[in-house]
C-alpha positions in Angstrom: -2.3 3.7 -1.8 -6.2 3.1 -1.7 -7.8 5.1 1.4 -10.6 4.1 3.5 -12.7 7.1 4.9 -15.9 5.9 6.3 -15.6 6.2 10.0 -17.7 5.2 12.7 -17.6 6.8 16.3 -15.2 6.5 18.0 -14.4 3.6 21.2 -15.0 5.9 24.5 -13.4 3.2 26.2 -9.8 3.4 28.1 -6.5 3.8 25.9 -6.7 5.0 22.5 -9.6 5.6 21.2 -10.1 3.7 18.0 -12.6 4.6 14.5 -12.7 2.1 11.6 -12.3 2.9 8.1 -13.5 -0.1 6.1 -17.1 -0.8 4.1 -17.0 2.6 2.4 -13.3 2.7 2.0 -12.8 -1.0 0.7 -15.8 -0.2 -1.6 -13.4 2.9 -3.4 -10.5 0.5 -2.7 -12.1 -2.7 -4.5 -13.9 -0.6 -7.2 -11.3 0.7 -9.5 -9.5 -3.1 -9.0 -12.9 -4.6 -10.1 -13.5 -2.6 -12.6 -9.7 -3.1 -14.2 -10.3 -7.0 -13.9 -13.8 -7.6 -15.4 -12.1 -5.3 -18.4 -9.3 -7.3 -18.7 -11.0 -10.6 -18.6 -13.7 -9.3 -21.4 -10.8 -8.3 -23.6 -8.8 -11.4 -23.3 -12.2 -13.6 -23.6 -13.2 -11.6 -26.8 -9.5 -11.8 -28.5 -8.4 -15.4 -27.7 -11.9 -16.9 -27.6 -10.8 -20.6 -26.4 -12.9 -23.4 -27.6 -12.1 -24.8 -24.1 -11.4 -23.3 -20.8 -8.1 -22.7 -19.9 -6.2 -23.2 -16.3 -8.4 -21.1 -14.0 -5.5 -21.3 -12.0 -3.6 -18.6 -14.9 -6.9 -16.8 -14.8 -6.9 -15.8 -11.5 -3.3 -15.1 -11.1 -4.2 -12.2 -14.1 -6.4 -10.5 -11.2 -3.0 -10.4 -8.8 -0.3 -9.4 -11.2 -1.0 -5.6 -11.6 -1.5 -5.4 -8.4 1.7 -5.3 -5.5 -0.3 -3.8 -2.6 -3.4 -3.5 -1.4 -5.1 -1.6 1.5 -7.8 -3.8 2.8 -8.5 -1.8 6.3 -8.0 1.3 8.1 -7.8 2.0 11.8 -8.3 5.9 13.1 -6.9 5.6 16.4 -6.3 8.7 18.9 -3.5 7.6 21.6 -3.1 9.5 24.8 1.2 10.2 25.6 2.9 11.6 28.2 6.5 12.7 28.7 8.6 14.1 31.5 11.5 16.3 31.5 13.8 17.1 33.9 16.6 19.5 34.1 19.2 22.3 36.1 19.1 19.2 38.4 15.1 18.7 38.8 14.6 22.5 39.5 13.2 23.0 36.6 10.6 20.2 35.7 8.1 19.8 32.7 5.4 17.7 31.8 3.5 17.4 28.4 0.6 14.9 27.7 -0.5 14.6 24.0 -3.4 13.0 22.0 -2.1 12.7 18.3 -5.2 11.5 15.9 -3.2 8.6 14.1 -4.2 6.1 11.1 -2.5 2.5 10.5 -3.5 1.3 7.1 -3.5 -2.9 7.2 -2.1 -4.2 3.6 -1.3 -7.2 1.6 2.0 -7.9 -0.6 0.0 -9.6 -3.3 3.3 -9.8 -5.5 3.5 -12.9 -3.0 0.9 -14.7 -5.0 1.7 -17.5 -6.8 0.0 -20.9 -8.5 1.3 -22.5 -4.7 -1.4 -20.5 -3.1 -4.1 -21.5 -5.2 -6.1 -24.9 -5.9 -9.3 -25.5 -8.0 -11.2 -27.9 -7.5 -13.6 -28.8 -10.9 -15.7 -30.9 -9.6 -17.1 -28.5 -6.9 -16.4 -25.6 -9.1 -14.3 -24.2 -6.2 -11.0 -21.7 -6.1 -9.3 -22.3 -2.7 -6.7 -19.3 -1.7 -4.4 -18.8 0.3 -3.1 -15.3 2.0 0.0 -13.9 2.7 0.0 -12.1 6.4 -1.4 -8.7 6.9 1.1 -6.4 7.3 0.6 -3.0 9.3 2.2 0.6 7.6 4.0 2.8 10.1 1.1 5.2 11.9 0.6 8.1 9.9 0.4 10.7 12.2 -1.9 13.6 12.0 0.2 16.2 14.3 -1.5 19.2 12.7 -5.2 17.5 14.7 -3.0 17.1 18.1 -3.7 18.3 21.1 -1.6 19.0 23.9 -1.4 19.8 27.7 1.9 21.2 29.3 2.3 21.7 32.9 6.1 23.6 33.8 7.0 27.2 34.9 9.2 27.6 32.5 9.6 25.4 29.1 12.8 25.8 27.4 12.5 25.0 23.8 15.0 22.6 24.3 12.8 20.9 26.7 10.2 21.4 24.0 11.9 19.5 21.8 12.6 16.7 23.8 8.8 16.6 24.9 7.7 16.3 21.2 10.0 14.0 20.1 9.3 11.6 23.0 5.4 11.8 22.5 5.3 11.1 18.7 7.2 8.6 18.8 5.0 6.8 22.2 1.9 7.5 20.0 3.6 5.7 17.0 4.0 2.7 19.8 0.9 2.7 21.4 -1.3 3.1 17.8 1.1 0.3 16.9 -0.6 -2.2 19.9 -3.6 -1.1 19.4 -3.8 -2.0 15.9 -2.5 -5.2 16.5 -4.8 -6.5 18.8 -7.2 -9.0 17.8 -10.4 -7.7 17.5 -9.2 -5.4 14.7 -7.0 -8.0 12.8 -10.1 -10.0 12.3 -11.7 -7.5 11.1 -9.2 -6.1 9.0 -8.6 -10.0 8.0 -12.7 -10.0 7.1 -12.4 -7.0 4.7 -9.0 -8.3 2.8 -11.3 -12.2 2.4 -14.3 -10.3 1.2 -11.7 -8.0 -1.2 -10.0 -11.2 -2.6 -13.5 -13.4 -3.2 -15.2 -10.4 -5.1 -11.8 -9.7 -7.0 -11.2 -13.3 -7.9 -14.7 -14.2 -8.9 -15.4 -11.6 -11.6 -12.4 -12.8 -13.8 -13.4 -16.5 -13.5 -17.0 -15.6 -14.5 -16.1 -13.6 -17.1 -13.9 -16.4 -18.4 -17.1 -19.0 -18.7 -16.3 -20.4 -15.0 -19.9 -19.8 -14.2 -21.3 -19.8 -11.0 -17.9 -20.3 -8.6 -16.8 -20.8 -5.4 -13.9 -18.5 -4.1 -12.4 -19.7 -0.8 -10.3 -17.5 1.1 -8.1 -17.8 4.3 -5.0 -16.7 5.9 -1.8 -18.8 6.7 -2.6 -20.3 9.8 -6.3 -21.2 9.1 -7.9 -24.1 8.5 -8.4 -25.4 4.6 -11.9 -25.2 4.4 -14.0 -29.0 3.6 
């Protein structure tokens, strides 16, 4: 799975705090992908050498089939837990809060791709497509980069266990919400279009498209005029 490193500083605002991993990242994402494309389309261009152009429609569907996932976006998020335990009847009480460093990677099934979610227009030299829905991995947390606060005379290490369990899995909740609020789905959305029109393009070009027009949007979206 293509990573996305480049981090800016981190939100210093309440709840988790959030770094995005995305020009750099999609750059070493989008490179190799490029790279494999323009290849493929010079190869096929030089063997078959049609006197006319074929569907662009099968051209760009080339660019999707070697590929089932792709990372588009990266969120570094930092959620702050807590979790009680109680126990010998509340005599003996415990109380750990956590902050677990935490990454949600935002992909795209591209083996849902098809000729249904593509339409060329000739006369404006256009490629409208069409997205499947991001989808968000399970948080990867980074439990070796945590960092805890324990408050309790005595902590059993069965009172341990219960306190670790409960906070992993809160911070796998709470980076959950916070990567699906809006601000960075449209942003992640942003990085996946700009993926898909760079990725698209090359192949059409290289195929004696010229100078195209890739349109990109998401289910939902409007079809753009």
């Amino acid at each position: 799975m293509d990573d996305h490193r480049l981090t800016e500083a981190p939100s210093r605002t309440a709840g988790p705090a959030v770094s995005l991993a995305r020009s750099g990242g999609l750059v070493r994402a989008s490179l190799p992908w490029l790279l494999f494309i323009a290849t493929l389309g010079v190869l096929g261009w030089h063997v078959f050498k049609p006197e006319k152009l074929g569907d662009p429609l099968a051209t760009s569907l080339v660019a999707f089939e070697k590929q089932n996932r792709l990372t588009v976006f990266s969120a570094e998020l930092a959620p702050v837990v807590a979790s009680d335990d109680s126990r010998y009847f509340g005599m003996l009480k415990t109380r750990q809060v956590a902050v677990i460093p935490a990454r949600v990677d935002f992909t795209m099934d591209l083996s849902a791709m098809n000729r249904d979610r593509l339409k060329w227009d000739q006369d404006k030299r256009r490629l409208d497509v069409l997205l499947p829905p991001l989808q968000l991995s399970r948080p990867n947390l980074d439990e070796a980069r945590a960092q805890y606060l324990r408050e309790g005379v005595f902590i059993t290490r069965e009172a341990q266990d219960k306190l670790n369990r409960n906070t992993t899995q809160l911070a796998e909740q709470q980076a959950m919400r916070a990567a699906a609020n809006p601000v960075l789905m449209q942003l992640a959305r942003s990085a996946a279009k700009d993926a898909i029109r760079q990725n698209l393009a090359i192949p059409l070009q290289v195929a004696g498209y010229g100078d195209v027009t890739v349109e990109v949007r998401f289910e939902g979206e409007p079809v753009p005029q």
